[in-house]
C-alpha positions, 0 to 999 in steps of 0.5 A: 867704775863710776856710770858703766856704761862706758869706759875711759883710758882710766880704766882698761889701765887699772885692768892690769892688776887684774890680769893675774890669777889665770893663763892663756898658755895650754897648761891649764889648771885642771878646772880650766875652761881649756884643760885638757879633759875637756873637749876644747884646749889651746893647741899652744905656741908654734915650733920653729925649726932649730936645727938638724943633727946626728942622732944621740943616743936617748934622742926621740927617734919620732924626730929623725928625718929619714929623707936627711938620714937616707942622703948623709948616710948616718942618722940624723933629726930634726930639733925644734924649739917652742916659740918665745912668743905667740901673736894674740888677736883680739876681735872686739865687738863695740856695735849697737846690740853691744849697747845694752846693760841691766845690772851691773855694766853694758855688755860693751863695757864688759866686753872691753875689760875683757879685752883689756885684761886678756892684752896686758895678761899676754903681753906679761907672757912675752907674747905679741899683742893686737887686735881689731875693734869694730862697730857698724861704721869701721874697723880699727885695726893693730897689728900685733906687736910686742910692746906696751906702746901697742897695747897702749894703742889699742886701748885708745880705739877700745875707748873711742869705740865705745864711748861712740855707742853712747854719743846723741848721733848712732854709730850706724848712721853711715856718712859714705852709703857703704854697707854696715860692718858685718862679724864676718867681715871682722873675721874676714880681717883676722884671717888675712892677719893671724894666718898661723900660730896665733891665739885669736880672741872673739868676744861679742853677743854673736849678733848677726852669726850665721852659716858663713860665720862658722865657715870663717871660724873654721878657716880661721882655727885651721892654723890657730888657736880660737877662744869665743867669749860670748858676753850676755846679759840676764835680761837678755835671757828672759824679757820681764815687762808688761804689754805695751811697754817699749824694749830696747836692744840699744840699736832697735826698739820694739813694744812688747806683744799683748801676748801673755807666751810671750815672755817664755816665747822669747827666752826660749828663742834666746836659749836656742840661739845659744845652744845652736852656737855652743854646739857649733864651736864645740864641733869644732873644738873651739872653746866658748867661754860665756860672760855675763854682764852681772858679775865682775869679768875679772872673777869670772876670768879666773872661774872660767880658767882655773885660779893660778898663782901668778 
């Protein structure tokens, strides 16, 4: 991309040739982020009921349905058949804190590739694809579908979103008085859609989380599978500038205290936010997969999830 600071249509399509070399399924190469030796892995695609039968010899007695057993009098079990596809949710979060970038792209923008790879990555897997986008303002919201037409969709509200954070007027300038658009409220949203068996993708900097934040995530993971990408940027970890200088976090400015603790102060209040939350989802066994802004999201992809021949 050209400026990265935003990104058109242009290229969350040419995203798709990325989205190869990795997988959301739960088999996972044994370097994957979600592999099964580590303390978080995709639980995988629901079970639908197929039918019930008489017991076959060589059948898995684990399956017999004992209350059918008991009424007809002979052995007999219940079939299940693994679901041909599994809806994925992207929550993507295009707020102001988003709107921050010291190398190679703003977090917006990876944030948005990300999502772009993970939606055409899954509709390639025959699985249904849709998701919510939101900054202060509103949530647009596609429900999952399996069709190109639909990620197509979503793509376009991925646009639109972002390229608002860099418009002369602030997205959290809100005409109607209502109050600004919350994470929890986002995940409030996806609960009521991905109610089970879907794969729900957050990828945000995690701004504003807080105690109800886990509470909803833990409703959420119940009866789903949820993968966090927490997108950050280097700067973010460690404030370099001299006193008096004007910081900017794309919402908010602030000048830097005459304090010379200051910039270890900060990184090490950065450091503890993350390592708060990585031990929360981790309790929950929920992964976390960190991405930064310095890299290309696409190589990261394929490190965090082990490389695939397709």
């Amino acid at each position: 991309m050209s400026a990265r600071v935003t990104v058109s249509l242009e290229d969350l399509l040419k995203c798709r040739a990325d989205a190869r070399g990795f997988s959301l399924t739960p088999r996972q190469p044994v370097g994957s982020l979600l592999a099964g030796r580590h303390a978080s892995r995709l639980r995988g695609r629901g079970l639908s009921f197929e039918e019930l039968r008489s017991y076959r010899q060589g059948d898995d007695i684990r399956l017999m349905d004992w209350k059918a057993t008991a009424r007809l009098r002979s052995p007999h079990l219940r079939v299940y058949s693994e679901e041909r596809e599994r809806p994925v949710l992207m929550l993507v979060d295009q707020r102001q804190p988003m709107f921050f970038g010291s190398q190679v792209a703003m977090k917006s923008v990876v944030a948005a590739e990300l999502a772009a790879i993970g939606v055409w990555r899954s509709l390639s897997s025959g699985d249904r694809v849709g998701g919510l986008v939101f900054n202060e303002t509103e949530i647009a919201e596609v429900r999952p579908h399996r069709s190109q037409s639909r990620v197509l969709h979503f793509l376009h509200q991925l646009v639109r979103l972002n390229q608002k954070l860099a418009s002369k007027i602030p997205s959290d300038q809100n005409p109607s008085n209502r109050s600004p658009v919350t994470l929890n409220q986002v995940l409030e949203n996806a609960s009521r859609i991905a109610r089970h068996d879907h794969l729900v993708i957050l990828v945000s900097d995690l701004d504003g989380a807080d105690e109800e934040t886990s509470r909803l995530v833990t409703r959420i993971a119940a009866h789903n599978d949820v993968l966090v990408v927490a997108v950050y940027d280097p700067l973010g970890i460690r404030m370099n500038g001299a006193p008096g200088m004007i910081a900017s976090d794309g919402g908010t400015n602030f000048e830097i205290p005459d304090r010379a603790s200051f910039p270890d102060e900060f990184q090490h209040a950065f450091g503890e936010v993350l390592s708060h939350w990585r031990d929360v989802f981790r309790s929950l066994r929920i992964p976390l997969m960190p991405l930064t802004t310095a890299r290309p999201v696409a190589e990261q992809i394929r490190a965090l999830f082990g490389n695939t021949a397709s």
